[in-house]
C-alpha positions as CSV (number, residue, x, y, z in Angstrom):
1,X,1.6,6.0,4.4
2,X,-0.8,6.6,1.7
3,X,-4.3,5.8,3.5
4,X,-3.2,5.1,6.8
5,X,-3.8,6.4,10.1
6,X,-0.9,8.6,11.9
7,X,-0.1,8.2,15.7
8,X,-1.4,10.2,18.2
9,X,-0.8,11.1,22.1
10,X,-3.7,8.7,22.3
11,X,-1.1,5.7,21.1
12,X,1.7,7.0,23.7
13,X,3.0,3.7,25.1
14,X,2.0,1.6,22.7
15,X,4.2,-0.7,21.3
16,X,4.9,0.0,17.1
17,X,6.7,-1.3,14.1
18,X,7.3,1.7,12.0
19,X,9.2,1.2,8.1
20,X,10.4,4.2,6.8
21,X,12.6,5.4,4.2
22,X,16.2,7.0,5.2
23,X,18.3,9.9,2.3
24,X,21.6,9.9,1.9
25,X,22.2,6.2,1.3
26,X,20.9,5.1,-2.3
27,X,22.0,1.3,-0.9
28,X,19.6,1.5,1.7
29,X,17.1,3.6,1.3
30,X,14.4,2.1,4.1
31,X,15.0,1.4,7.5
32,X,12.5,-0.1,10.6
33,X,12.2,0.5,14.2
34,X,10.0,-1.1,16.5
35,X,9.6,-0.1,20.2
36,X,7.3,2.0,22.4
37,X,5.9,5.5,21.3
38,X,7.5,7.6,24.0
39,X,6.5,10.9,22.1
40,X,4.8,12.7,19.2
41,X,5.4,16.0,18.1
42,X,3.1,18.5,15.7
43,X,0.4,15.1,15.3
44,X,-1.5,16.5,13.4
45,X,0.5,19.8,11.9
46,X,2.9,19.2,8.4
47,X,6.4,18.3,10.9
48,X,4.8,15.4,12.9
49,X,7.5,13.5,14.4
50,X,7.6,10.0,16.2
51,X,9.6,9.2,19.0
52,X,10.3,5.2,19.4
53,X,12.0,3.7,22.2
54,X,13.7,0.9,21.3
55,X,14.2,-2.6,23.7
56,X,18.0,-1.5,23.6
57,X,17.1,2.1,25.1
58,X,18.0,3.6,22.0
59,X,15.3,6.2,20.5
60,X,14.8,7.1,17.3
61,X,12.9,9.6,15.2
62,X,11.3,9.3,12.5
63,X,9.3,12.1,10.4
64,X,5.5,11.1,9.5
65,X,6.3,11.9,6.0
66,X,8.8,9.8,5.9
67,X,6.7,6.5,7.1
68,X,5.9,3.6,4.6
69,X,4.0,1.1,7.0
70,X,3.1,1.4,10.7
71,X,1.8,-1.2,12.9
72,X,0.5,-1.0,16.4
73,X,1.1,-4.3,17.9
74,X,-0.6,-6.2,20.5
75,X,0.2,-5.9,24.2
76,X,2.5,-8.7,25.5
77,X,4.4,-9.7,22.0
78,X,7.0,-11.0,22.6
79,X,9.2,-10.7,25.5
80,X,9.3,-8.1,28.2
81,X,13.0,-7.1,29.0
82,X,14.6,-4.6,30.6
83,X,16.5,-2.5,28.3
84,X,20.2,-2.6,29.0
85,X,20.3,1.2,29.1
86,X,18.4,1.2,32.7
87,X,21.4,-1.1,33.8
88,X,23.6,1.0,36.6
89,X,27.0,-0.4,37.8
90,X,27.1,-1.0,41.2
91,X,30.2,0.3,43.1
92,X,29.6,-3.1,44.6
């Protein structure tokens, strides 16, 4: 992220599209997550940490060091849905 701007409780709730690289798997060694900033952790010390809600309800982490690219998208793209982990069964 050579040059680029890190996220800060400033972008809380702003919606992201974060590549990053991932270890372990030499056959895919980048992954991307976009979603809302739910959290950041340490922004400006050496173990900031993003927290990225995704539209599925699933969160994931990823280490500043770790980013490639980062985005902050506009308000409103795309669609606006309820994720499908907000979804309670009824005991109808």
């Amino acid at each position: 992220m050579s040059g680029a701007p890190g996220l800060g409780l400033s972008n809380l709730g702003e919606r992201v599209s974060i590549l990053f690289s991932i270890e372990g798997d030499p056959e895919h060694p980048f992954s991307e997550v976009v979603g809302v900033l739910m959290r950041v952790t340490d922004a400006d010390g050496p173990q900031a940490c993003y927290s990225i809600v995704r539209r599925s309800g699933e969160v994931v982490e990823v280490r500043r060091d770790a980013v490639l690219s980062l985005k902050l998208m506009a308000p409103g793209a795309g669609p606006i849905r309820r994720p499908a982990s907000w979804d309670v069964a009824g005991d109808g």
